[in-house]
C-alpha positions as CSV (number, residue, x, y, z in Angstrom):
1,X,-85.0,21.5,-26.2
2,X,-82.8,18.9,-25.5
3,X,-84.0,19.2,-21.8
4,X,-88.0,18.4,-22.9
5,X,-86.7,15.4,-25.0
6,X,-84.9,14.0,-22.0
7,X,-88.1,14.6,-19.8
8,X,-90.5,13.0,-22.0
9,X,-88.1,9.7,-22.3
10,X,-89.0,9.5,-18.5
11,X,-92.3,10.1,-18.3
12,X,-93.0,7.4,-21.1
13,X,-90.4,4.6,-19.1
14,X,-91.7,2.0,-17.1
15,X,-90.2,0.7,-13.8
16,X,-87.0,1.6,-12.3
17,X,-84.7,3.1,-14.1
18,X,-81.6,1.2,-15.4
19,X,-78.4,1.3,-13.0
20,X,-75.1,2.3,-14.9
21,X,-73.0,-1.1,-15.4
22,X,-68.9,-0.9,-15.4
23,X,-67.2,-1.5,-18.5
24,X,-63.9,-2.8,-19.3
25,X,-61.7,0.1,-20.2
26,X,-58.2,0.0,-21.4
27,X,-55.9,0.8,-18.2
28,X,-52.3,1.6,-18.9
29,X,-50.3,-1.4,-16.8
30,X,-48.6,-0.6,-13.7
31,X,-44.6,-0.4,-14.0
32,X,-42.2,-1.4,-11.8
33,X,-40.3,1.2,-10.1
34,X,-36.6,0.8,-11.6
35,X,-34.4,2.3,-8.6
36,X,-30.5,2.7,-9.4
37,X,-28.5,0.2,-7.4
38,X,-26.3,2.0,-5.0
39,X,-22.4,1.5,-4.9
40,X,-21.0,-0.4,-2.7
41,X,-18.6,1.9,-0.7
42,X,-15.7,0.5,1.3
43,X,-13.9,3.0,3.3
44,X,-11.6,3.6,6.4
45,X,-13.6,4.0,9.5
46,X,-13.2,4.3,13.1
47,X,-11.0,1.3,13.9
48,X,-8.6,2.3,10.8
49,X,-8.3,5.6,11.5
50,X,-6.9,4.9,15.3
51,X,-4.8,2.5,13.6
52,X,-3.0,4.7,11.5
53,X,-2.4,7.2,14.4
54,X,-0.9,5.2,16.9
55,X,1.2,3.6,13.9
56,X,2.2,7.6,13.5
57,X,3.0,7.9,16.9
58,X,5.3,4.5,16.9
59,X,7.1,5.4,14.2
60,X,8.1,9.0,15.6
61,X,9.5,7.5,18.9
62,X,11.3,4.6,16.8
63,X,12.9,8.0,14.6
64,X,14.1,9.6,18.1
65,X,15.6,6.2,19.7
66,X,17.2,5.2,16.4
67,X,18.5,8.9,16.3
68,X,19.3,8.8,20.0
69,X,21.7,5.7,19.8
70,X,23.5,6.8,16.4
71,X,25.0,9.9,18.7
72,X,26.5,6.9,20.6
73,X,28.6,5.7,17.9
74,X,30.9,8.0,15.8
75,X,29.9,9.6,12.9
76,X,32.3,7.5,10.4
77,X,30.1,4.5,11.7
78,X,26.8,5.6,11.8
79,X,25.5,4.4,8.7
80,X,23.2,1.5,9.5
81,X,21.6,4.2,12.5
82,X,21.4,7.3,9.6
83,X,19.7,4.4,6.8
84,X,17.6,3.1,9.7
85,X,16.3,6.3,11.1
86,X,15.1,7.6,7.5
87,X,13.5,4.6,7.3
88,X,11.0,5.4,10.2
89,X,11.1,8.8,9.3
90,X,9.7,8.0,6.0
91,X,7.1,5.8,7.7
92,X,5.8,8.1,9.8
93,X,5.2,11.1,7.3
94,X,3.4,8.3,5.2
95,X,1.0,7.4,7.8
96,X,0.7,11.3,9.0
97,X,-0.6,11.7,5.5
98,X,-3.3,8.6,5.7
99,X,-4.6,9.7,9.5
100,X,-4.9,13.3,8.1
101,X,-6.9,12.2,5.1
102,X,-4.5,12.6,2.0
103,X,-2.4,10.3,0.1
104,X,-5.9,8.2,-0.5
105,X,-7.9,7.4,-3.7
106,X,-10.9,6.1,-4.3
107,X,-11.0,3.3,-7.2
108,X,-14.4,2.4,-9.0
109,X,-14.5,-1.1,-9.7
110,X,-17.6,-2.5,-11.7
111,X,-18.7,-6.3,-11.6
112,X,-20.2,-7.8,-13.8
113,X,-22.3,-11.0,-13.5
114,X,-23.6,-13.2,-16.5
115,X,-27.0,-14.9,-16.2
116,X,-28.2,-17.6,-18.9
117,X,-32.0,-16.6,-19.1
118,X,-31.5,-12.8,-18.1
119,X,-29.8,-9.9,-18.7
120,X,-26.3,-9.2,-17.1
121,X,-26.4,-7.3,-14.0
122,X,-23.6,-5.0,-12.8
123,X,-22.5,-4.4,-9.4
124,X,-20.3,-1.0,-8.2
125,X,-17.9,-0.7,-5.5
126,X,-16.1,2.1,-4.5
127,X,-13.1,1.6,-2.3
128,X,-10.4,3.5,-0.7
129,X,-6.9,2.7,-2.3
130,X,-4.1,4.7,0.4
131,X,-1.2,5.1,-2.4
132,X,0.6,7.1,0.6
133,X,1.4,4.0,1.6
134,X,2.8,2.8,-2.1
135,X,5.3,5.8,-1.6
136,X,6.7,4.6,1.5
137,X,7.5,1.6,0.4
138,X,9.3,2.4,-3.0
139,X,11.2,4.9,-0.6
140,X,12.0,2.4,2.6
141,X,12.3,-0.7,1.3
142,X,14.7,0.3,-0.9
143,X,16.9,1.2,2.4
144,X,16.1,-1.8,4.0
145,X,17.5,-3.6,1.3
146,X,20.7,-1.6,2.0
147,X,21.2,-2.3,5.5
148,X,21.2,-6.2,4.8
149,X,23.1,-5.8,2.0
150,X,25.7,-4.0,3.5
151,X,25.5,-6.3,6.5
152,X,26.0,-9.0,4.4
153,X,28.9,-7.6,2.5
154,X,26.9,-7.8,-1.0
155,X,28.7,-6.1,-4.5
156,X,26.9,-3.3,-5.9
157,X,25.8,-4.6,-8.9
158,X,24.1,-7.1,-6.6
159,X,22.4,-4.3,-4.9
160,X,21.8,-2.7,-7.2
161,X,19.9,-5.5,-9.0
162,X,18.0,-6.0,-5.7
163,X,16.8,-2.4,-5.5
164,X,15.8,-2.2,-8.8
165,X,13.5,-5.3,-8.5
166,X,12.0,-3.9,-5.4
167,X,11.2,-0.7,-7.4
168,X,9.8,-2.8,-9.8
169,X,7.9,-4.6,-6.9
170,X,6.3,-1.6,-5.6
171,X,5.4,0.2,-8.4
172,X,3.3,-3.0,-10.2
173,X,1.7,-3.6,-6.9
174,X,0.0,0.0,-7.0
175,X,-1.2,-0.4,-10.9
176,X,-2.6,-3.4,-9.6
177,X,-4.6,-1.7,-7.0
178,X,-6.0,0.6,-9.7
179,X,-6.4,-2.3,-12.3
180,X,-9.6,-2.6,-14.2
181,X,-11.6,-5.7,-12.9
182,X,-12.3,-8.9,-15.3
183,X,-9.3,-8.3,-17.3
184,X,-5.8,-9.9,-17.4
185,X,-4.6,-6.2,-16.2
186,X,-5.0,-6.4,-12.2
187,X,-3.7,-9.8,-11.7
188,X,-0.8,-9.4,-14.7
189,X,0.6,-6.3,-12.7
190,X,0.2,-8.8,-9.4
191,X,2.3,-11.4,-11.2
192,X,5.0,-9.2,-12.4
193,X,5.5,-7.8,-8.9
194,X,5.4,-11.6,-7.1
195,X,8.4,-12.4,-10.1
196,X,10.4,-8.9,-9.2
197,X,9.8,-10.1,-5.6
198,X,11.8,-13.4,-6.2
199,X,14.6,-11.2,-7.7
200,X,14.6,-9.7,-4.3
201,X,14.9,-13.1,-2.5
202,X,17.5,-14.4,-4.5
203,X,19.7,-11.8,-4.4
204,X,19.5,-11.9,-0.3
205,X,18.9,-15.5,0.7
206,X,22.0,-16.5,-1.8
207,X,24.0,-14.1,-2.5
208,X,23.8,-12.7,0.6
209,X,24.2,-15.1,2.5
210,X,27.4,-16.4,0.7
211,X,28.7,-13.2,1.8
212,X,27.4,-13.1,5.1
213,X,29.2,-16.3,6.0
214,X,32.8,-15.3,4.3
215,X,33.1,-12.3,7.0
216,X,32.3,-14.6,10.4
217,X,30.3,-17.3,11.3
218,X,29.0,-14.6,13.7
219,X,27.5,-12.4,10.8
220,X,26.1,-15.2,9.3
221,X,24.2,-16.3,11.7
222,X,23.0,-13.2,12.6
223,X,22.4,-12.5,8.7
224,X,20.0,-15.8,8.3
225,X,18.2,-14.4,11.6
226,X,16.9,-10.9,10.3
227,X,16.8,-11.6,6.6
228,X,14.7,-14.6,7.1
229,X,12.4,-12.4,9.9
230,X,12.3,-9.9,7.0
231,X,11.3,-12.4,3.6
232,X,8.8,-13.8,6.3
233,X,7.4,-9.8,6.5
234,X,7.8,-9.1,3.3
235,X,6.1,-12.4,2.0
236,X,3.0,-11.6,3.9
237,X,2.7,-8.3,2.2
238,X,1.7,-9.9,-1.0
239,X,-1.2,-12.4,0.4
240,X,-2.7,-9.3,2.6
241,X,-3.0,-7.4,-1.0
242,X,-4.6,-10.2,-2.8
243,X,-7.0,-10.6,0.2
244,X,-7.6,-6.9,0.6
245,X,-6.9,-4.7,-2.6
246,X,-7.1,-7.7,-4.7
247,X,-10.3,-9.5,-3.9
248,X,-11.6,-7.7,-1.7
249,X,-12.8,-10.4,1.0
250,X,-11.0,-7.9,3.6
251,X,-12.1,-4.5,5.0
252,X,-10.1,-1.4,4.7
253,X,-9.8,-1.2,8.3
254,X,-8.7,-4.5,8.0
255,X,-6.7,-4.0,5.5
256,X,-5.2,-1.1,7.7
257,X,-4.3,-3.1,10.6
258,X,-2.8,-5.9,9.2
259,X,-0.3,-3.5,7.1
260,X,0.4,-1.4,10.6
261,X,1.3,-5.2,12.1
262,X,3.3,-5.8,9.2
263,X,5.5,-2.2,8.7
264,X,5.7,-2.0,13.0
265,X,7.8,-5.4,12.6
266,X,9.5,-4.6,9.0
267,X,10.7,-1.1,10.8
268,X,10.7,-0.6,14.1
269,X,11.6,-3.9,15.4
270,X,13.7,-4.5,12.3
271,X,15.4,-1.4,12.9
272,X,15.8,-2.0,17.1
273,X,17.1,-5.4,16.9
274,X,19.9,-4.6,13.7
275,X,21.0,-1.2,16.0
276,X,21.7,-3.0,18.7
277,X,23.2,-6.3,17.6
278,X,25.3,-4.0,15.5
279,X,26.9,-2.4,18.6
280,X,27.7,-5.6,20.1
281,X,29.3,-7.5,16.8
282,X,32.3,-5.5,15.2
283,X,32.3,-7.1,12.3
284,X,29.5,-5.4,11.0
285,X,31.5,-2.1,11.2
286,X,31.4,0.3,8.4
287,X,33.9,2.7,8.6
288,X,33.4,5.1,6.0
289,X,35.5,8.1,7.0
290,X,36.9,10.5,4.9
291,X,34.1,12.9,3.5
292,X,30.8,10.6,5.0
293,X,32.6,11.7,8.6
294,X,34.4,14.9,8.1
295,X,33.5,16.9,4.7
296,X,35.4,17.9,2.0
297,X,37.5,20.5,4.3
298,X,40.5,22.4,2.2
299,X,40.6,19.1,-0.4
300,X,37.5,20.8,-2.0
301,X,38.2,24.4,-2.0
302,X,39.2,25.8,-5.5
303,X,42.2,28.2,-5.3
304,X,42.0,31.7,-7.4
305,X,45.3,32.6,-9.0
306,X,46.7,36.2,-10.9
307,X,47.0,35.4,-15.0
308,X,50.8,36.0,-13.5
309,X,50.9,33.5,-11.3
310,X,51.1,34.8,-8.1
């Protein structure tokens, strides 16, 4: 029926038939995509990884010459050669564990930047903290505070003060790595370790060298020499973490390089040139004897008697 209506509609109209016309019709608007930012990742890579190797490598042949000249020297004066050798020793497990991939962290830091007419946006970096390296330090510098402190004649509570502070040192440096960003946290835990680090200085560049200069004129000068090589080293430690770790402005493989410069000098060449000007100034010597050189033998053995007395 409907059909026969719709039939007789065009049988009655005149001309052409009326063309469909568009009309405006509510669209839904287009959106923009919202993609997630991606993080920003900063990690070790080719360069870095050769780095650490052939920093390895140094720091096993330094361990084998160091060992090699302390069976030169008796054993009641081997001490500088026995605290020198751990000290590449130590090294060169640390930067075993870095090559091979362990002893590394990866820290999430989250910017933030404030806009006046917009919202705040957020930007996330992800980069590679090597704490292996944190434990080599609490362990060698420790030592190499010992072998210029006993050069230099220093007390123990004087060392002992100077050890602690580079403890202290170390340790505030690595929270600082894994600070939070933006807060008083990061650069609090730098400034605590920059104040335990004048500690450290004091202790050597005074007291020490007051010491130094009432054994010989000879051990003084020598004295001045390697500890001022060594607060140069040690001074420059601080500026490549607030460049690297701190702001970031320097790659881990730069980062890794100019760490391997700095521990190749603090170490091996530290260690080389206090060996042998050691040999060739006696009063340096150490002799330690007794149980350092030749054990408890009978002094330590406990004698087992009857309830009679025999």
């Amino acid at each position: 029926m409907i059909i026969d209506q719709a039939i007789d509609i065009l049988k009655t109209t005149k001309g052409p038939l009326p063309l469909p016309t568009a009309t405006h019709t509510a669209s839904p608007t287009a959106l923009p995509t919202v993609v997630p930012d991606r993080p920003e990742l900063q990690f070790v890579g080719d360069e870095g990884k050769k780095t650490l190797w052939v920093v390895f490598v140094l720091m096993v042949i330094a361990s084998a010459a160091f060992a090699a000249l302390s069976w030169r020297v008796p054993v009641n004066r081997r001490l500088y050669h026995v605290i020198t050798t751990l000290i590449t020793i130590i090294a060169a497990l640390s930067y075993f564990a870095m090559a091979t991939g362990h002893g590394v962290s990866v820290h999430t830091i989250t910017i933030r930047h404030q806009h006046d007419h917009a919202p705040d946006t957020f930007t996330t970096i992800k980069r590679q903290v090597f704490w292996a390296r944190y434990v080599d330090w609490t362990l060698t510098t420790p030592l190499l505070l010992l072998d210029l402190s006993l050069l230099a004649g220093l007390n123990g509570a004087h060392i002992l003060m100077a050890v602690v502070a580079d403890v202290i040192m170390i340790l505030t440096g690595l929270f600082a790595a894994f600070g939070t960003e933006n807060t008083p946290q990061k650069w609090g835990w730098y400034t605590i370790a920059c104040i335990a680090y004048l500690v450290v200085i004091w202790h050597l560049a005074v007291n020490g060298r007051a010491q130094a200069r009432a054994k010989s004129q000879k051990v003084a000068s020598f004295f001045g020499s390697i500890a001022g090589f060594t607060l140069v080293i040690w001074t420059a430690y601080p500026i490549i973490w607030g460049i690297a770790d701190g702001s970031r402005h320097l790659s881990v493989d730069g980062e890794i390089i100019a760490y391997a410069v700095l521990d190749v000098l603090a170490k091996p060449v530290f260690g080389t040139w206090l060996l042998l000007t050691h040999a060739n100034l006696p009063e340096t010597n150490i002799d330690l004897g007794g149980f350092w050189a030749y054990g408890l033998g009978g002094e330590g053995s406990v004698r087992l008697v009857d309830d009679d007395g025999a």
